[in-house]
C-alpha positions as CSV (number, residue, x, y, z in Angstrom):
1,X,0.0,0.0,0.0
2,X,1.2,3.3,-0.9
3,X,-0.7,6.5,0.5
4,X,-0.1,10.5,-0.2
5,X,-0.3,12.9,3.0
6,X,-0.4,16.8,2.5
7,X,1.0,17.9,6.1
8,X,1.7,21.7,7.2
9,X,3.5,20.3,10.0
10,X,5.1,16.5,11.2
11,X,7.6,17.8,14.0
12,X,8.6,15.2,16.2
13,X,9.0,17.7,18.7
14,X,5.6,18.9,18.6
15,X,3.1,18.7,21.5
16,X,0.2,20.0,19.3
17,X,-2.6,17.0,19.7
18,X,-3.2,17.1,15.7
19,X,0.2,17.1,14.8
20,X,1.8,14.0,17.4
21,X,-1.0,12.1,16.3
22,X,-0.3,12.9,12.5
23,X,3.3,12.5,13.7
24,X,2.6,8.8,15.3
25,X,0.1,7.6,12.7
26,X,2.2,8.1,9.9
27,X,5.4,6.8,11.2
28,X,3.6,3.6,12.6
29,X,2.1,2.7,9.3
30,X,5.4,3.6,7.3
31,X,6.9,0.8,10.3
32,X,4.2,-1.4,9.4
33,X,5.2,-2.1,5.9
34,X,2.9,0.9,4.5
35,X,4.8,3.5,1.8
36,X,4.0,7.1,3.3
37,X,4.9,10.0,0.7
38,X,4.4,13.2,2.9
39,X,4.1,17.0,1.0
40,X,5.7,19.2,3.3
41,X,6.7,22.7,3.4
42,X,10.1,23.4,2.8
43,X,12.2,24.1,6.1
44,X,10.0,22.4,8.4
45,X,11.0,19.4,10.8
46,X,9.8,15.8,9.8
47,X,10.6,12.2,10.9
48,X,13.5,10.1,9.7
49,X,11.9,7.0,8.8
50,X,12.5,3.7,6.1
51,X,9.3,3.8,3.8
52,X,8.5,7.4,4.8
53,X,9.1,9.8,1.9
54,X,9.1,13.8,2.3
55,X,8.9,15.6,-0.7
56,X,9.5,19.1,0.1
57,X,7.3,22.1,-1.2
58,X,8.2,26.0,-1.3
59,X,5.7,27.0,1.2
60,X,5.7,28.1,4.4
61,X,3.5,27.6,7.6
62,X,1.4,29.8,8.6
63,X,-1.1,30.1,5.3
64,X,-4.5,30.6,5.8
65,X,-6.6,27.8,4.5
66,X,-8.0,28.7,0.7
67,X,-4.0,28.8,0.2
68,X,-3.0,26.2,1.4
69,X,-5.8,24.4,-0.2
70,X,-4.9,26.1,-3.7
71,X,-1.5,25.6,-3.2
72,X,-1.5,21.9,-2.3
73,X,-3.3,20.6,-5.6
74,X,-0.8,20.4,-8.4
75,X,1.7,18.9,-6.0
76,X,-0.4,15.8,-5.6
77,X,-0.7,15.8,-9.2
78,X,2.7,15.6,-9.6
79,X,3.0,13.0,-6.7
80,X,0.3,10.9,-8.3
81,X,2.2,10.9,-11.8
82,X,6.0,10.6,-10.5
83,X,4.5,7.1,-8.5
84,X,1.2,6.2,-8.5
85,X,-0.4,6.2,-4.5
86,X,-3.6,3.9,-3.7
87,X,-4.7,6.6,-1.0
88,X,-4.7,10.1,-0.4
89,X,-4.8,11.3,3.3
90,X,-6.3,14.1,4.9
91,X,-4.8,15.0,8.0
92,X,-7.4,18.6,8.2
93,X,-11.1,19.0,7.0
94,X,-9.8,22.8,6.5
95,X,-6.1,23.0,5.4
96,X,-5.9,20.4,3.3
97,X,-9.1,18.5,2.5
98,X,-10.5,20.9,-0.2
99,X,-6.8,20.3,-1.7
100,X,-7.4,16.6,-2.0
101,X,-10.8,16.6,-3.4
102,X,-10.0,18.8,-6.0
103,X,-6.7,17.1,-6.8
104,X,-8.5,14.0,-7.4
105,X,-11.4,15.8,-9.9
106,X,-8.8,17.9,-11.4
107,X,-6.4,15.1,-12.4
108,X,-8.9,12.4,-12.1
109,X,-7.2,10.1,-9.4
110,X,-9.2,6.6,-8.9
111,X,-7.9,6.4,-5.2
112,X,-10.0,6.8,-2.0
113,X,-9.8,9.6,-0.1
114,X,-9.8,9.3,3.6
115,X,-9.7,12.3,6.2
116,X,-8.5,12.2,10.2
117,X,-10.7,14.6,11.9
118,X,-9.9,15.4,15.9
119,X,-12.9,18.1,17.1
120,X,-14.5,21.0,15.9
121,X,-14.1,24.7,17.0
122,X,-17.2,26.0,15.1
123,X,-17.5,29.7,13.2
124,X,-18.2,31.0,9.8
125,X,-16.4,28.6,7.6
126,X,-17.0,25.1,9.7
127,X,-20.0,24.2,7.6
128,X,-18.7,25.6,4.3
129,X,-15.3,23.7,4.6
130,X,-15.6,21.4,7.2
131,X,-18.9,20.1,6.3
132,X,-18.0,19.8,3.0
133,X,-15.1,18.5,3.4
134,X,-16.5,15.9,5.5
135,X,-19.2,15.2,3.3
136,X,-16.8,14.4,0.3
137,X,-14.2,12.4,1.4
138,X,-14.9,8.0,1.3
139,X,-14.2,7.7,5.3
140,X,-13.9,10.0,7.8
141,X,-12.4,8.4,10.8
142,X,-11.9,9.8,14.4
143,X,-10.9,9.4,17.7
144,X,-13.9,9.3,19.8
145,X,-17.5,8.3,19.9
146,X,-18.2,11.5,20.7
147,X,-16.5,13.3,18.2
148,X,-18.4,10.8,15.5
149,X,-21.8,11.9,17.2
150,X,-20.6,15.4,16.5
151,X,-20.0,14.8,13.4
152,X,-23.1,13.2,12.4
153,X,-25.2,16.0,13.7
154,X,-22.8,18.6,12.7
155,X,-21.8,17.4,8.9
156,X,-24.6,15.1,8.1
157,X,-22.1,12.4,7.6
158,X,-23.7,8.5,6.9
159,X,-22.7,6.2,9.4
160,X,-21.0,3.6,6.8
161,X,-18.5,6.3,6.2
162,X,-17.6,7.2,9.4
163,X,-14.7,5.0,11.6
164,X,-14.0,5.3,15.4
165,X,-10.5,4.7,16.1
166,X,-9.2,6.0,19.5
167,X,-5.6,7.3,19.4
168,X,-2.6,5.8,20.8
169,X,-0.1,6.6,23.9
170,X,3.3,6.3,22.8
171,X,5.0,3.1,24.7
172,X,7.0,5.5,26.8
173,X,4.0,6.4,29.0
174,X,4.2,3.7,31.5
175,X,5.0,3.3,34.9
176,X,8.6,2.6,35.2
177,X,8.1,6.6,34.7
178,X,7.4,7.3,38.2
179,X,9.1,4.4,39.7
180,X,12.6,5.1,38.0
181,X,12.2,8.6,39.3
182,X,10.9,8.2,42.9
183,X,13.3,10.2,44.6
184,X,12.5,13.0,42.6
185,X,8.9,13.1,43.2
186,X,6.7,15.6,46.3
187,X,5.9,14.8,49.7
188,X,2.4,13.9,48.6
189,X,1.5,15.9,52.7
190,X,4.2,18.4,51.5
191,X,4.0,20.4,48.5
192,X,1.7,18.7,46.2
193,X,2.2,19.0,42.2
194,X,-1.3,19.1,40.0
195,X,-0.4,19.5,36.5
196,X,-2.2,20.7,33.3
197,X,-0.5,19.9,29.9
198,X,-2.0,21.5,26.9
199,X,-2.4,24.3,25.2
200,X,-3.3,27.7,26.8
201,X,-6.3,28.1,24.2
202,X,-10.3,28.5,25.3
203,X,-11.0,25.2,24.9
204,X,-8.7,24.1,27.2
205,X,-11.0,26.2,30.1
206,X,-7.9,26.9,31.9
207,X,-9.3,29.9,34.2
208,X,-12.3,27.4,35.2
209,X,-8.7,25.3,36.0
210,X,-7.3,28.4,37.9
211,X,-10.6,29.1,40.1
212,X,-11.0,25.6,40.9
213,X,-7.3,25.7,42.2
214,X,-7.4,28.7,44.2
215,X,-9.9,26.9,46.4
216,X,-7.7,23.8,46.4
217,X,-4.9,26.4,47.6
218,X,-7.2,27.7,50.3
219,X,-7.4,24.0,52.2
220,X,-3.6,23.1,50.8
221,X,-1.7,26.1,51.0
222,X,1.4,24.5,50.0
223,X,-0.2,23.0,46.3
224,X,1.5,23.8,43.2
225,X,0.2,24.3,40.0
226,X,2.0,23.3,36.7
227,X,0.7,24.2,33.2
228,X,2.2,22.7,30.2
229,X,2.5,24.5,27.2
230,X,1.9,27.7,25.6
231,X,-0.6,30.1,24.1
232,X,-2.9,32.9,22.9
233,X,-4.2,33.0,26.4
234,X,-1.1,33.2,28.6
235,X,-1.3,36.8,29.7
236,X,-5.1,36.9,30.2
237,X,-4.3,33.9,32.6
238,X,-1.3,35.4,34.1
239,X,-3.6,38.0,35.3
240,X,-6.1,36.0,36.4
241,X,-3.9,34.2,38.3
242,X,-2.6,37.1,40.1
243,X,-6.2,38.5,40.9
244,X,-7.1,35.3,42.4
245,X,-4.1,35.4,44.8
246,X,-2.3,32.3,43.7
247,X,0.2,33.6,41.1
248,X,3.6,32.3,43.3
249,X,1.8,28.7,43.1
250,X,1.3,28.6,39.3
251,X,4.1,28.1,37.1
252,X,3.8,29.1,33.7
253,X,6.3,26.2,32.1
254,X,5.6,27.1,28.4
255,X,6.2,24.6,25.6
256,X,8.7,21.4,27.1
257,X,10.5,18.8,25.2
258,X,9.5,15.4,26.0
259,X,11.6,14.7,28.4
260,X,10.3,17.6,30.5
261,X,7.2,16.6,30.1
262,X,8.1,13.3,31.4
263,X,9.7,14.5,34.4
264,X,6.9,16.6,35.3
265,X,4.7,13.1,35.3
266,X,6.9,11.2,37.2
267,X,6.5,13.8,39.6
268,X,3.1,14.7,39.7
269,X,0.7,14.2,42.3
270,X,-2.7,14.6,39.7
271,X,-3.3,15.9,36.9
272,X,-6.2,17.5,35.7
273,X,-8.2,18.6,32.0
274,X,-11.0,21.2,32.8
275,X,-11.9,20.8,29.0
276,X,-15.1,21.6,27.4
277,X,-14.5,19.9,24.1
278,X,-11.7,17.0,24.0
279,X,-11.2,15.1,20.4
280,X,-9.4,12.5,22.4
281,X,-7.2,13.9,25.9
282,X,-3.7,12.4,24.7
283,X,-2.4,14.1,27.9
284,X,-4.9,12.4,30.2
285,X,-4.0,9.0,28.6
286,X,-0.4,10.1,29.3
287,X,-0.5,10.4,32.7
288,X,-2.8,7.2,33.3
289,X,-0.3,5.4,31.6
290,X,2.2,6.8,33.9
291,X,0.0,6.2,36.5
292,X,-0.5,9.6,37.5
293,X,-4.1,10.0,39.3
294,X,-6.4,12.3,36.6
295,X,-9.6,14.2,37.4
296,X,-11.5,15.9,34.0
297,X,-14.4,16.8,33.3
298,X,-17.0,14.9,31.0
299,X,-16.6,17.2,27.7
300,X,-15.7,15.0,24.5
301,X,-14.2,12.0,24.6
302,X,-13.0,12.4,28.1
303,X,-15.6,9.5,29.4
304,X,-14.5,7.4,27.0
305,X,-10.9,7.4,28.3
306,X,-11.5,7.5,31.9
307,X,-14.1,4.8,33.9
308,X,-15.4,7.4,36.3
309,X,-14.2,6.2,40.3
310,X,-11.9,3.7,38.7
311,X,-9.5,5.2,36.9
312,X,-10.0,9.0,37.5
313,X,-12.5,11.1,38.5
314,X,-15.0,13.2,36.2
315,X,-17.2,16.4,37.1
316,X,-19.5,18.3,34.8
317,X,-17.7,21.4,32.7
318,X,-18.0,24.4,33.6
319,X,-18.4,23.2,37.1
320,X,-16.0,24.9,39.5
321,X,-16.6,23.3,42.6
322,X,-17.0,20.4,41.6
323,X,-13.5,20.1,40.0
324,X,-12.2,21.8,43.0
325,X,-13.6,18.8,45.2
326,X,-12.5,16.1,42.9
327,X,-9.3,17.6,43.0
328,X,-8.8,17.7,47.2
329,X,-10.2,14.1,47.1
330,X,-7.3,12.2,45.0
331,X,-5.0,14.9,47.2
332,X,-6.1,14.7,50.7
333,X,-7.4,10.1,50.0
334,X,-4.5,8.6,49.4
335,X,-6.2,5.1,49.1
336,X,-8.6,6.8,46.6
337,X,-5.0,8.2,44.3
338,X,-3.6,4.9,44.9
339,X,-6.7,3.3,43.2
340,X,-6.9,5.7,40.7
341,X,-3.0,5.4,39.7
342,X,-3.0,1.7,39.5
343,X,-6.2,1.4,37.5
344,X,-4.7,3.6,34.8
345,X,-1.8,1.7,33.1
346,X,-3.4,-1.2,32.1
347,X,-6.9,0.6,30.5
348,X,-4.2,2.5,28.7
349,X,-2.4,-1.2,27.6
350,X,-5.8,-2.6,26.9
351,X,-7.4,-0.1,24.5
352,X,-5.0,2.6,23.7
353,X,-2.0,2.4,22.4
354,X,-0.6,2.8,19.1
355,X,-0.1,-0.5,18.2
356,X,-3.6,-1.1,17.8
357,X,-4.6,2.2,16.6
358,X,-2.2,1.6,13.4
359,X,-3.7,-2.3,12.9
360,X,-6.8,-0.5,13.3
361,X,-6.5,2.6,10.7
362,X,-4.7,0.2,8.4
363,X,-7.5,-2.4,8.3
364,X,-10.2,0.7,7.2
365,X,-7.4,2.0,4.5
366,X,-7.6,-1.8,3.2
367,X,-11.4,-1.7,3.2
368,X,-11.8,1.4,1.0
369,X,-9.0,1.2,-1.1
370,X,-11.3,-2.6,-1.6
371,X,-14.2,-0.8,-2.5
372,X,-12.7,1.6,-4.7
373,X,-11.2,-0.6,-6.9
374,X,-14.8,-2.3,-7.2
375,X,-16.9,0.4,-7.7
């Protein structure tokens, strides 16, 4: 099997959800036997990987989508006619899926065309791209029963062509994390470490996060606050921080490497997604495969990732005390963390990780590059 992927990013650094899972996918199926050709702007980082192919492109990020979309077209013409591909990819409804549809009309392409959609952050364009998109492509898969209910209301996408097929968690999310690094991790009756890792965005309801913490800091004055990553919202939640009194027990960490980030789980007492849309959580499936205790809220695909009281806790969105209670729970029950830790890793080993995901996706490309060639 040989597939085409327009990508306007495949860093292996990245921390972006969309862009590790496009990251993961791509270089599980090429390790799997699968022949990946990627179309990437030039000067961008990508993989190193045997049957993953980057053909470079003279653009650069940052494009807004109708040129991207424009710009992407004749270079999977040319793709198609240097070596012929069975599949084309989509790895965004609005960057790059009007590229592929057209490509294929243009220079009339008998593959499939399959598109990986994560969530959906509604305005003006979502139902004239998006939806369109959505509705043109063979198979639409994604991560989440919940993001497939979305998307049936949302796009009017049949059932038959839409696939549910949760992400992974990379292999070195596991407990030997916090075990190999015991020494390093808090007095749990000391200073206790809750940590957020994600993007500062609105989605992410990080001030709902920051509230619900400045009550936790009221009955555990000496609990810490970590947040992972960076963001549009940083200085509106600076402030926000400092009105609400707790700014010397929030640290602002920014964007971390991986081996940051995995220092901050093995030391971790909790950590928490105050979400109100989740595509998948690949930081909450991090941390219970590190066995790190999680408390989120129910938004997304959340529910599907956690067993509510068995391997984390879950409170409505939106809901501050009640995120600030879950949280002093797993902090101040240490049967209850305990519990929660140790039920984590092997839900994560069962149904999550990206072994099956890739047997998974490459199973559904098998099926419609089938009916394709049928039709």
């Amino acid at each position: 099997m040989r597939i085409c992927s327009p990508q306007l990013g495949l860093s292996p650094a990245s921390t972006r959800g969309g862009e590790v899972y496009d990251h993961a996918s791509l270089t599980r199926l090429a390790q799997a036997g699968v022949e990946v050709v990627v179309l990437l702007p030039a000067g961008l980082p990508a993989p190193q990987q045997p049957n993953l192919e980057v053909v470079r492109l003279p653009l650069a990020r940052g494009y807004r989508w109708f040129v991207s979309n424009l710009y992407f077209v004749p270079f999977i013409g040319r793709a198609y006619r240097r070596r012929p591909f069975d599949l084309l990819r989509v790895h965004s409804l609005r960057f790059t899926g009007l590229a592929a549809l057209w490509a294929r009309r243009v220079y009339r392409l008998p593959v499939p065309i399959v598109a990986h959609h994560h969530h959906t952050d509604p305005d003006r364009w979502t139902g004239a791209v998006d939806g369109r998109v959505a509705r043109g492509v063979d198979l639409l898969m994604v991560g989440s029963q919940a993001t497939a209910h979305d998307v049936a209301g949302r796009f009017h996408v049949p059932a038959p062509r839409l696939a549910v097929v949760p992400y992974g968690i990379d292999d070195r999310y596991n407990p030997g994390v916090r075990s190999s690094n015991a020494a390093a991790q808090p007095d749990p009756a000391g200073s206790p470490l809750i940590l957020h890792v994600g993007s500062l965005i609105a989605r992410k309801n990080i001030a709902r996060l920051l509230a619900a913490f400045a009550q936790v800091a009221a009955a555990l004055p000496a609990a810490r606050l970590a947040l992972l990553g960076g963001g549009p919202e940083e200085a509106a939640l600076r402030a926000l921080a400092g009105q609400l009194g707790i700014a010397s027990a929030v640290t602002f960490a920014g964007r971390v490497d991986e081996a940051v980030k995995l220092a901050y789980y093995a030391r971790a007492d909790l950590l928490v997604s105050a979400s109100t849309m989740e595509g998948f959580g690949l930081a909450v499936g991090e941390a219970m495969a590190c066995g790190v205790p999680v408390v989120a809220t129910t938004a997304g695909s959340l529910p599907e990732i956690i067993e509510d009281g068995v391997s984390g806790l879950l409170v409505p969105p939106n809901d501050t005390d009640a995120l600030a209670a879950a949280m002093l729970r797993v902090l101040q029950e240490p049967a209850l963390a305990q519990r929660l830790a140790a039920a984590g890793p092997p839900r994560i080993d069962r149904l999550f990780r990206w072994e099956r995901t890739t047997q998974q996706t490459l199973a559904h490309y098998q099926e419609v590059i089938a009916q394709c060639a049928s039709s």
